[in-house]
ZAMARGU-4260 file (C-alpha; in steps of 0.2 Angstrom, whole numbers, plus 5000, padded with zeros to 4 digits):
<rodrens>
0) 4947/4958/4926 | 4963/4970/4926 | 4949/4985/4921 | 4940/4981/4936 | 4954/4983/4947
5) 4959/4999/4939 | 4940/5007/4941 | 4941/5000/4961 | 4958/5006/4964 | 4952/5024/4955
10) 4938/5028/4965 | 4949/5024/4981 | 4940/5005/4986 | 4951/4991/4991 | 4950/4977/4982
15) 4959/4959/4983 | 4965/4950/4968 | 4973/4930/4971 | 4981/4920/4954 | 4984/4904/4956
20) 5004/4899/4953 | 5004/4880/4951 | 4995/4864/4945 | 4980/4862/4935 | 4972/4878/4938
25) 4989/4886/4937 | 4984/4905/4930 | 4968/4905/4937 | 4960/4921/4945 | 4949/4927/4957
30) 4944/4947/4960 | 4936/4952/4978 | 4928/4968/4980 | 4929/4978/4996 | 4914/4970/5003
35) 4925/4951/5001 | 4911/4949/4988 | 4917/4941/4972 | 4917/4951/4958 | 4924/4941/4946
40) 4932/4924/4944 | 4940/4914/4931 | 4930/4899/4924 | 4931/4882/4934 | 4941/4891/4950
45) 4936/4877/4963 | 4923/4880/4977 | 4936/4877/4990 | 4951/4887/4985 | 4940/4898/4984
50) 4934/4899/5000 | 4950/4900/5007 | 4955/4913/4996 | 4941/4921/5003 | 4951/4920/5021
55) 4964/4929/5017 | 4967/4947/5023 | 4984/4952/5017 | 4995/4951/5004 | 5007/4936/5001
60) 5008/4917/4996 | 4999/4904/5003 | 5000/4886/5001 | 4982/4874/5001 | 4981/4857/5000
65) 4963/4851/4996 | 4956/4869/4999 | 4964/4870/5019 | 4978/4884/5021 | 4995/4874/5026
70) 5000/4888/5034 | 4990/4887/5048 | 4991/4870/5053 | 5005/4864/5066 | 5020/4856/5061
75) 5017/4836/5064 | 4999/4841/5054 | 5010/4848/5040 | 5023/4837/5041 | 5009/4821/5038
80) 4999/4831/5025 | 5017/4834/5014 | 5023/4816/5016 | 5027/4805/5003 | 5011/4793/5009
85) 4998/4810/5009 | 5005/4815/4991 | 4989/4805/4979 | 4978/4815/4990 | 4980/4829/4979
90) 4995/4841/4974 | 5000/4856/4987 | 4993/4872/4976 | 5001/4887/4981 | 4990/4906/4979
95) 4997/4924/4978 | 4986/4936/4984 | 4989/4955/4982 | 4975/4968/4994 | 4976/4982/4984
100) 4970/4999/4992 | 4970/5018/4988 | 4983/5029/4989 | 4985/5033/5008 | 4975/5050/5012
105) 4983/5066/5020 | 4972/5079/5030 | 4982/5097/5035 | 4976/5107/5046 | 4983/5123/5042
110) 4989/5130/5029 | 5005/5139/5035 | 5021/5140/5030 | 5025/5121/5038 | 5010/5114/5028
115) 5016/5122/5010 | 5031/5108/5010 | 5021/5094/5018 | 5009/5094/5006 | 5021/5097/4991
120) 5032/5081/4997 | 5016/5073/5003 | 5010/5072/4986 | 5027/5066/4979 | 5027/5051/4990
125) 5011/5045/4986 | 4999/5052/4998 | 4981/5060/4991 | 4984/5077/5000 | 4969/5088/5008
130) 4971/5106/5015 | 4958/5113/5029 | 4960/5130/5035 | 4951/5143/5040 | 4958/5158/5031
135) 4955/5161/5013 | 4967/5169/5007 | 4980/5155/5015 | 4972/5140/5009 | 4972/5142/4987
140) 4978/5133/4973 | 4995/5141/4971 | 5001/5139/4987 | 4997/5120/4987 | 4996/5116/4969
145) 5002/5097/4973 | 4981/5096/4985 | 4970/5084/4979 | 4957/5095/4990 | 4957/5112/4997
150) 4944/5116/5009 | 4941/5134/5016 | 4929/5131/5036 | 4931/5132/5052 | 4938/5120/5062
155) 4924/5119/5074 | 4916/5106/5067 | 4926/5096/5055 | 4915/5080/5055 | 4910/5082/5035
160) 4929/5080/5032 | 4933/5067/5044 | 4919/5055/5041 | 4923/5053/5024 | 4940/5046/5031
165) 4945/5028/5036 | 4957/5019/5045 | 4969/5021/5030 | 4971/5040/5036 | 4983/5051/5042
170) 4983/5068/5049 | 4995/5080/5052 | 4990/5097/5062 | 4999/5113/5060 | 4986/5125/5062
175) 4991/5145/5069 | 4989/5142/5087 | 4987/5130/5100 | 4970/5132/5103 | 4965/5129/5084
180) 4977/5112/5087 | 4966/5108/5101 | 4951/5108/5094 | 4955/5097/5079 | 4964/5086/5088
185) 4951/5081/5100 | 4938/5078/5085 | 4949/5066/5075 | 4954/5055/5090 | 4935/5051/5091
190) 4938/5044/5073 | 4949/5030/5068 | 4969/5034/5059 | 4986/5027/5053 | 4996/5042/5058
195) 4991/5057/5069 | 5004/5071/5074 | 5004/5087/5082 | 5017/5101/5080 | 5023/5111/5094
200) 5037/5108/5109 | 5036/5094/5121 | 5030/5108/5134 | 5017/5111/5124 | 5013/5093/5120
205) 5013/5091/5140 | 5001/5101/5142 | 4989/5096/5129 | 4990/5079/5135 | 4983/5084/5151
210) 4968/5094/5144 | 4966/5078/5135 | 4965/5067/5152 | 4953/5081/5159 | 4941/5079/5143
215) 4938/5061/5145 | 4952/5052/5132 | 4959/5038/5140 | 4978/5034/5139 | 4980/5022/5126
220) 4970/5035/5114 | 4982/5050/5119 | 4999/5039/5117 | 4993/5035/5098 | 4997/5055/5094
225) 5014/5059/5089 | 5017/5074/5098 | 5029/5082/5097 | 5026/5079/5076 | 5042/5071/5066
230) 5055/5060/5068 | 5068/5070/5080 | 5082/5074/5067 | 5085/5093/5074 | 5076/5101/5059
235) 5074/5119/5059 | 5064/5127/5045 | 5050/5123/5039 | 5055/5110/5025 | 5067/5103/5036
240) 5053/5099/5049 | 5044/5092/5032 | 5056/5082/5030 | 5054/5074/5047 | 5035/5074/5047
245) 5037/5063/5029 | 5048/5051/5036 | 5039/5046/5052 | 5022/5046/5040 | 5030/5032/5030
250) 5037/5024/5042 | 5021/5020/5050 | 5015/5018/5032 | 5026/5004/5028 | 5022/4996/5043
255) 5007/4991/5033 | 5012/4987/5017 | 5029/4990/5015 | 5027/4989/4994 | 5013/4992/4984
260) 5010/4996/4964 | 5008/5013/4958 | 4992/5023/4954 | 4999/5025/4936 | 5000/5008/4932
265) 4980/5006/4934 | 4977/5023/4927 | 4984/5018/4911 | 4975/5002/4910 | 4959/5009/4913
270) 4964/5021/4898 | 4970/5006/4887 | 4955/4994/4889 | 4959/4976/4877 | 4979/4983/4877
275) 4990/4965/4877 | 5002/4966/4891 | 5016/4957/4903 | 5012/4961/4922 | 5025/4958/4933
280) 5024/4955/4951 | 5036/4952/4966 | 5028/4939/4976 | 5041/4935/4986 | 5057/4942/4993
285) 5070/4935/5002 | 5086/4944/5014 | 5090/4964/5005 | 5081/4963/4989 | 5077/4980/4984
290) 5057/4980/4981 | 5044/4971/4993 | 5031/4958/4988 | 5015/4967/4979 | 5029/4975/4968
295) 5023/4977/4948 | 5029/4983/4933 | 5020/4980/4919 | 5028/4979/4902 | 5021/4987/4884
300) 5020/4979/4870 | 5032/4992/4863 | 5046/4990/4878 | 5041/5002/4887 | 5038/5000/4906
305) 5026/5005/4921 | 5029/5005/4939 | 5045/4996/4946 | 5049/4978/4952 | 5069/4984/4959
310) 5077/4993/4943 | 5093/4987/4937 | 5099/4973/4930 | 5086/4962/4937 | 5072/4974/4931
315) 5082/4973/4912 | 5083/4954/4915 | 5062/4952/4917 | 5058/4963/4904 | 5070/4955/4892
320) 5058/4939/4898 | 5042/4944/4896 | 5045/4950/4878 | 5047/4933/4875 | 5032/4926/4882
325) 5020/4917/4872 | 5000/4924/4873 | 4990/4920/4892 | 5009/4912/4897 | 5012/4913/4914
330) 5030/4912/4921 | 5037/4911/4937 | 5054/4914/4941 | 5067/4915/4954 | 5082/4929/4953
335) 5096/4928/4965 | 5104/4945/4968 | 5118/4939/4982 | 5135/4931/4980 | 5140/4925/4963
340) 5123/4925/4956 | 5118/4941/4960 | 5136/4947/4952 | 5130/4938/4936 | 5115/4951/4937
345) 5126/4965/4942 | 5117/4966/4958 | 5126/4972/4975 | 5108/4973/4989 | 5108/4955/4990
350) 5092/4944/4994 | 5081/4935/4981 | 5065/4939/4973 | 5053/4928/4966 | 5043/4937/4951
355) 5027/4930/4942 | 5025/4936/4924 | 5008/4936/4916 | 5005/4939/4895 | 4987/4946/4899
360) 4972/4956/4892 | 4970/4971/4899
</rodrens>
């Protein structure tokens, strides 16, 4: 199951994965493929948890009670279903499901002194990083070694690039002159984004709105583009203004998904295929903890660990756990990082976590 998560999350597909976390199918699986096909499931997973597994878009807990989604009933409807005269009807099973998708993608255009440290931080934090410009000797591997892509064309007609992308995109446009900006800005706004920022000053951002207005894009389209490009934190050179364009990148990024586990996690399962291992997951978080639900770790057989669930105390306090699970146990446990029992931990952020821990084939 684990290697086919890996192989989807490799080749940049999403891919949705629900365990089970109570009752008599407590452990149980399920894998859906991008399609919301299943791919996979764990023997005698019931038709109708299933199917509202199948329901769910995002990642986060839910609680089903003879295969209907408690959260989306109204409260008299819940309150009757949990009462003490509904309970021989069946036991509330409560479902953690995790949407895992690619890294988030990261267009250039441009290859100028700006896009050197964008890119460079880009790929620090995460993002697969492509380079379009139209100068050769601007656009190589030593000035962007951190580029997944680097691609040397005009930017005339950049719909090769742009349909390859999806909504998961962002695109940050730094080309030489404002006319080359234009020109890629009017094709990706046809196409569907994340994040799309333009550099330049708010004169020049006035004035490519209105060329926008004149070519036909209505208002709502034209307000999605941050323009001028960054977070307004005064920067002057060009790593400065990096910093800037990064930090208004994630935080639309995070608007998403605020948490999600690390590429290196599933590349070193796909390279240690039948490895025994101790997945750890945040699956729900409460006030300041420090990592969001769909956090993982995953913890070796010889102590070492992948990925992060909040560091710490609390991180040495799960992996001190799951080296003594048993083979296929599954835990679930509560850690309280505020007041007294967060002191105990050595924690100071506050909040709760709720971690599942999984002894599992990979």
């Amino acid at each position: 199951m684990y290697q086919i998560i890996a192989n989807e999350i490799i080749n940049r597909k999403k891919v949705k994965l629900s365990v089970v976390l109570n009752g008599e199918n407590k452990g149980k699986q399920i894998v859906f493929n991008e399609r919301n096909e299943v791919c996979l499931a764990d023997d005698g997973m019931p038709e109708k948890l299933a199917n509202e597994i199948w329901k769910q878009n995002g990642t986060g807990t839910i609680r089903v009670l003879d295969g209907m989604d408690l959260n989306q009933l109204d409260f008299q409807t819940l309150e009757n279903l949990m009462s003490p005269a509904a309970a021989e009807d069946g036991p509330v099973t409560e479902v953690f499901t995790e949407v895992f998708t690619a890294e988030p993608e990261l267009v250039i255009f441009g290859g100028g002194h700006v896009a050197i440290p964008v890119c460079h931080m880009a790929a620090m934090t995460g993002f697969h990083v492509t380079i379009v410009e139209d100068r050769p000797d601007m656009v190589t591997r030593e000035r962007f070694p951190g580029a997944a892509n680097i691609i040397c064309q005009s930017f005339e007609d950049l719909s090769p690039i742009l349909e390859k992308q999806g909504d998961n995109s962002f695109y940050v446009i730094v080309t030489r002159g404002h006319k080359y900006d234009q020109v890629c800005l009017e094709q990706i706004l046809r196409h569907e984004y994340t994040y799309l920022g333009v550099i330049g000053s708010r004169r020049k951002a006035a004035h490519c709105r209105e060329l926008l207005r004149e070519h036909g894009f209505r208002n709502a389209e034209i307000a999605s583009i941050h323009m001028p490009i960054g977070l307004n934190i005064g920067a002057q050179s060009p790593e400065e203004i990096a910093v800037s364009i990064l930090a208004e990148m994630i935080q639309e990024k995070n608007r998403r998904q605020a948490d999600c586990s690390p590429l290196s996690i599933w590349e070193w399962i796909a390279a240690h295929p039948g490895e025994r291992a101790v997945m750890t997951t945040v699956i729900e978080k409460n006030g300041s903890a420090p990592r969001g639900v769909g956090s993982r770790m995953l913890c070796l057989k010889d102590g070492t660990t992948i990925g992060t669930i909040g560091g710490g105390v609390l991180e040495y306090a799960v992996i001190q756990a799951a080296a003594r699970m048993k083979e296929d146990e599954i835990r679930i446990r509560w850690f309280n990082l505020s007041n007294e029992a967060g002191a105990q931990l050595g924690m100071v952020c506050g909040g709760s976590v709720r971690v599942l821990m999984q002894e599992v084939v990979l």
